[in-house]
C-alpha positions as CSV (number, residue, x, y, z in Angstrom):
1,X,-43.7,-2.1,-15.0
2,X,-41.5,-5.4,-14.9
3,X,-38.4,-5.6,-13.0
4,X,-36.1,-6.2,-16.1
5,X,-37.9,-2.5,-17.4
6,X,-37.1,-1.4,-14.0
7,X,-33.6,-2.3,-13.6
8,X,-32.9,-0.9,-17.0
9,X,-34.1,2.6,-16.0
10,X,-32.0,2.7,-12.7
11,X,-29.1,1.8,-14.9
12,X,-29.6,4.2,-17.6
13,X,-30.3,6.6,-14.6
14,X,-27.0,5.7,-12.8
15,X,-25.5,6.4,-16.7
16,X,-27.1,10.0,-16.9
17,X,-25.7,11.2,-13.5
18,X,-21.9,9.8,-14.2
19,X,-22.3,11.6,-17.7
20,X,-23.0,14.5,-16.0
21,X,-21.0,14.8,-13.4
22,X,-17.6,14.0,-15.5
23,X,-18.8,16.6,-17.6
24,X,-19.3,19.1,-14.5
25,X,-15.7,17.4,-12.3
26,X,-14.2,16.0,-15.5
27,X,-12.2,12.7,-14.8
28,X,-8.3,13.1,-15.4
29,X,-5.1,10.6,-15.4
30,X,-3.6,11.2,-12.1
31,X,0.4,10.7,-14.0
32,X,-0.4,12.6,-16.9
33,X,-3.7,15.0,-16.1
34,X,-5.4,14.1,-20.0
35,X,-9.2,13.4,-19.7
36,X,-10.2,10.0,-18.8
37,X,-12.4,8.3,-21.3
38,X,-15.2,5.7,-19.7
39,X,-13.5,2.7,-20.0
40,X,-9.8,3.9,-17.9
41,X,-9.8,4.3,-14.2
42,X,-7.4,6.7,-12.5
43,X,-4.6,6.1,-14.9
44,X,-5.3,6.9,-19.1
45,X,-4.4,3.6,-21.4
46,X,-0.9,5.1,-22.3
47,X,0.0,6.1,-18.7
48,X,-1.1,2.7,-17.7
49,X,1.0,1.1,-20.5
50,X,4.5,2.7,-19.4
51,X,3.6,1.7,-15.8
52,X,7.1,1.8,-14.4
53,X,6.3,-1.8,-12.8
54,X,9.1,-3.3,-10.7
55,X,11.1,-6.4,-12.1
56,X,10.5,-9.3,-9.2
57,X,13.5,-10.9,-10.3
58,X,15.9,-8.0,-10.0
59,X,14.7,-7.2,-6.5
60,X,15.1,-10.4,-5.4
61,X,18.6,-10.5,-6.5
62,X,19.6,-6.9,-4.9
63,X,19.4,-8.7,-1.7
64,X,17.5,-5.6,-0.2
65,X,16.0,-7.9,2.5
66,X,19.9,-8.4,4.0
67,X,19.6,-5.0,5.6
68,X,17.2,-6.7,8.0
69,X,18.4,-8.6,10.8
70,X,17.9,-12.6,10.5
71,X,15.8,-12.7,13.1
72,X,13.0,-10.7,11.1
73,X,14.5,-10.9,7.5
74,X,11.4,-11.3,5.3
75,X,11.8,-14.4,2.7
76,X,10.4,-12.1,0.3
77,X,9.9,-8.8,-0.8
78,X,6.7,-7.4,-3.5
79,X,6.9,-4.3,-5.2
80,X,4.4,-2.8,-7.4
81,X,6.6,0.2,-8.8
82,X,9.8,2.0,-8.9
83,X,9.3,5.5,-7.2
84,X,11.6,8.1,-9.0
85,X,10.6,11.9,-8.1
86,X,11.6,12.9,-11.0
87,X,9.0,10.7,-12.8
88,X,5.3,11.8,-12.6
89,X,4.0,8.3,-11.6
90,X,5.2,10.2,-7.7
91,X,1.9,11.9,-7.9
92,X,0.6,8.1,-6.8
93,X,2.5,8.1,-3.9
94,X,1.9,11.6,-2.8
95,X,-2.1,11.3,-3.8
96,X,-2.1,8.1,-1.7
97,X,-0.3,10.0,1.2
98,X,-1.1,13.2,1.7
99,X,-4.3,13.5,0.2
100,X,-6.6,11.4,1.4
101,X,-6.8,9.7,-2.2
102,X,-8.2,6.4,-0.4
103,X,-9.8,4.4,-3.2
104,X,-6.8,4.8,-5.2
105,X,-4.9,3.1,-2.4
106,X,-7.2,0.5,-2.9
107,X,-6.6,0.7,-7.0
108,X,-3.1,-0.1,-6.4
109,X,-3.3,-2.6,-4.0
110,X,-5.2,-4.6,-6.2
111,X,-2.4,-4.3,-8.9
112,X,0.0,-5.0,-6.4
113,X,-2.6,-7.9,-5.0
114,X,-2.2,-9.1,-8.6
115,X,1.4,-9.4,-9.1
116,X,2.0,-11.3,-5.7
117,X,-0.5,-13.7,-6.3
118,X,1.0,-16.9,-7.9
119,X,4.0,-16.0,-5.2
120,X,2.8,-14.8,-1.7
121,X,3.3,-17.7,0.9
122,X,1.6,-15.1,4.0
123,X,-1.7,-16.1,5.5
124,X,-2.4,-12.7,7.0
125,X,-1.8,-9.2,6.5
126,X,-0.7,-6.4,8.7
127,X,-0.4,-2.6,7.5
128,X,2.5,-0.6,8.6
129,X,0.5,1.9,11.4
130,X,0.3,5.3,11.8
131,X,0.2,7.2,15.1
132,X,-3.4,7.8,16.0
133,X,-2.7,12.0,15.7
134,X,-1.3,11.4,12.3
135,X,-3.7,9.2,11.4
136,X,-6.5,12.0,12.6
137,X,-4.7,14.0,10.7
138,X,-4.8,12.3,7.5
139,X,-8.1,11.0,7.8
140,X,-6.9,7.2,6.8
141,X,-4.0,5.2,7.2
142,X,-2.5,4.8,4.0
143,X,-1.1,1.5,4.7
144,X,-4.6,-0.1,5.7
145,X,-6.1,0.8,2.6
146,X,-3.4,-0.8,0.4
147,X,-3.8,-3.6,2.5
148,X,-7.4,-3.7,2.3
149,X,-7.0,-3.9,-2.1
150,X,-4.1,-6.8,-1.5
151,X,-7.2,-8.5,1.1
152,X,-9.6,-8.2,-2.2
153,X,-7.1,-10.3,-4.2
154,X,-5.4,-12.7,-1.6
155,X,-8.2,-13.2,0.4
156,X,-6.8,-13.8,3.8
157,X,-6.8,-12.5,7.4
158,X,-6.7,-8.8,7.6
159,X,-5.3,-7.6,10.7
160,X,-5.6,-4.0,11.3
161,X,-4.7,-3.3,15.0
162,X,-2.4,-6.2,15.2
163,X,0.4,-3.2,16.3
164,X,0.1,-0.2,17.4
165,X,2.6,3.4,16.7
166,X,3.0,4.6,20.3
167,X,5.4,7.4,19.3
168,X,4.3,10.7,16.5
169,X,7.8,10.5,15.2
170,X,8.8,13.3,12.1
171,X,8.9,12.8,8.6
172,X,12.0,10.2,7.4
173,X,12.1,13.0,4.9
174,X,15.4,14.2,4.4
175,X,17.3,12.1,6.9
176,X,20.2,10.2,6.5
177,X,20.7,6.1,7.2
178,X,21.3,6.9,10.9
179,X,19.1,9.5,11.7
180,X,16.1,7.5,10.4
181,X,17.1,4.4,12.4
182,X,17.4,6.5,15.8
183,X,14.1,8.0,14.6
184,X,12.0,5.2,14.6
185,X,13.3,3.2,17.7
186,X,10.7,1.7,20.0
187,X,7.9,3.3,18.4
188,X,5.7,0.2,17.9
189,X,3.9,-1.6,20.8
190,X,2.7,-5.4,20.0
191,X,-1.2,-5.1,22.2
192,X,-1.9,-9.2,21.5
193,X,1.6,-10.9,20.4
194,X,-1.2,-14.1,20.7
195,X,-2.8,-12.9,17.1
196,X,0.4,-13.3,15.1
197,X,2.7,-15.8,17.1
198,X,3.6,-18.3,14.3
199,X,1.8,-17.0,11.7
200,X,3.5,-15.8,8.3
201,X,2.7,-12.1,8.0
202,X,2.6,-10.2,4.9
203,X,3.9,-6.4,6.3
204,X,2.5,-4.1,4.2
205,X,3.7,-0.2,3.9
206,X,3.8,2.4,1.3
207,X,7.1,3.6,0.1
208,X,10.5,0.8,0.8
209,X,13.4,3.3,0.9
210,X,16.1,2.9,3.6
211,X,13.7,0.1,5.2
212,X,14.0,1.6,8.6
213,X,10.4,1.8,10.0
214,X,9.2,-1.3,8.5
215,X,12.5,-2.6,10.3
216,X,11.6,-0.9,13.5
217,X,7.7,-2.5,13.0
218,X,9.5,-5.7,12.0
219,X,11.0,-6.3,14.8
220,X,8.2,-5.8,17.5
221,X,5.7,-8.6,15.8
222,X,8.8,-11.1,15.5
223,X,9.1,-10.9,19.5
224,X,5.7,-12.8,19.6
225,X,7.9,-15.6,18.2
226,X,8.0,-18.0,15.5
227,X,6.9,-15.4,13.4
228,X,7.8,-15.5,9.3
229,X,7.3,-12.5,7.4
230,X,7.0,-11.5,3.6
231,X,7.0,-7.5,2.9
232,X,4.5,-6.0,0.5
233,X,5.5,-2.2,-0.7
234,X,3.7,-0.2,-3.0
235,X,6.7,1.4,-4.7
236,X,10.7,1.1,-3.7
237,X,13.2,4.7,-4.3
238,X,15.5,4.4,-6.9
């Protein structure tokens, strides 16, 4: 048998078994939950087409980086989509968080990869961290793995242990501007302030909504010095 014949059966082979196994664990858009036809991934064509993608330009001139002090202020801020829960594009963010959905952290970072390409000035990339019990917990840091699909389309330095959550704070949840600030307060450590001292880091977290841990996180890498920063969030509240 020649190897073109041979490569032709694995791949009709590898065809069979997806067949079958969306017919026995049948595919379904994560917004919506309608059946997923071959071509779509995680999203179904009209789900994908009424994305809820976040306008660049009308961030930029909400000024939601002033909040941060100026000695950390990011020069820019990247958002992939609005987060509203009364929208079911949530289901994202909650598959992403508390479910251990790790490929589609990946999916997304892509697309938000995507959309900060032409713009991003960072030449690493550091993911928000989680404490090591919550990260047992979870099974992944959700961060890292939309870090890892903005790595796929930027292409530089992924730093995964550049800083370190020292403290198992509780959920932001529910908290007002205050609380979360006193919350979060020195519970990042910065191990080697060497790997990022005058380097432009992209920061990369989740959800953007008060801005308090990725403040708090913020902070710690800019006391290596001559640090510049650029934040990259996977969806901001409205």
């Amino acid at each position: 048998m020649g190897i073109l014949s041979w490569n032709r059966m694995k791949s009709g082979g590898r065809e069979i078994l997806s067949g079958l196994a969306d017919l026995i664990y049948p595919r379904v858009c994560e917004v919506c939950g309608k059946s997923l036809v071959h071509s779509e991934e995680y999203l179904c064509t009209a789900c994908l087409t009424d994305f809820p993608f976040a306008d660049q330009e009308f961030i930029a001139g909400e000024n939601i980086l002033q909040q941060f002090e100026r000695s950390y202020r990011p020069e820019q801020l990247f958002v992939l989509f609005y987060y509203d829960k009364f929208s079911n594009y949530k289901n994202l963010v909650y598959l992403v968080k508390y479910h251990s959905y790790r490929k589609l952290g990946v999916w997304l970072g892509r697309m938000l990869g995507e959309k900060m390409k032409s713009g991003c000035r960072a030449d690493c990339i550091v993911p928000v961290p989680l404490h090591k019990k919550r990260e047992k917990q979870r099974g992944f840091n959700q961060a890292l793995e939309i870090a890892r699909g903005i790595n796929e389309v930027l292409h530089i330095e992924l730093m995964e242990h550049a800083v370190e959550r020292v403290k198992n704070t509780v959920s932001q949840t529910g908290k007002n501007a205050a609380e979360r600030l006193k919350n979060v307060e020195d519970i990042f450590v910065l191990p080697y302030p060497e790997q990022v001292q005058g380097r432009h880091v992209l920061l990369v977290d989740d959800v953007i909504t008060t801005g308090a841990t990725i403040g708090s996180c913020l902070r710690v890498i800019a006391s290596a010095g001559d640090v510049r920063f650029t934040l990259g969030c996977l969806a901001r509240t409205i």
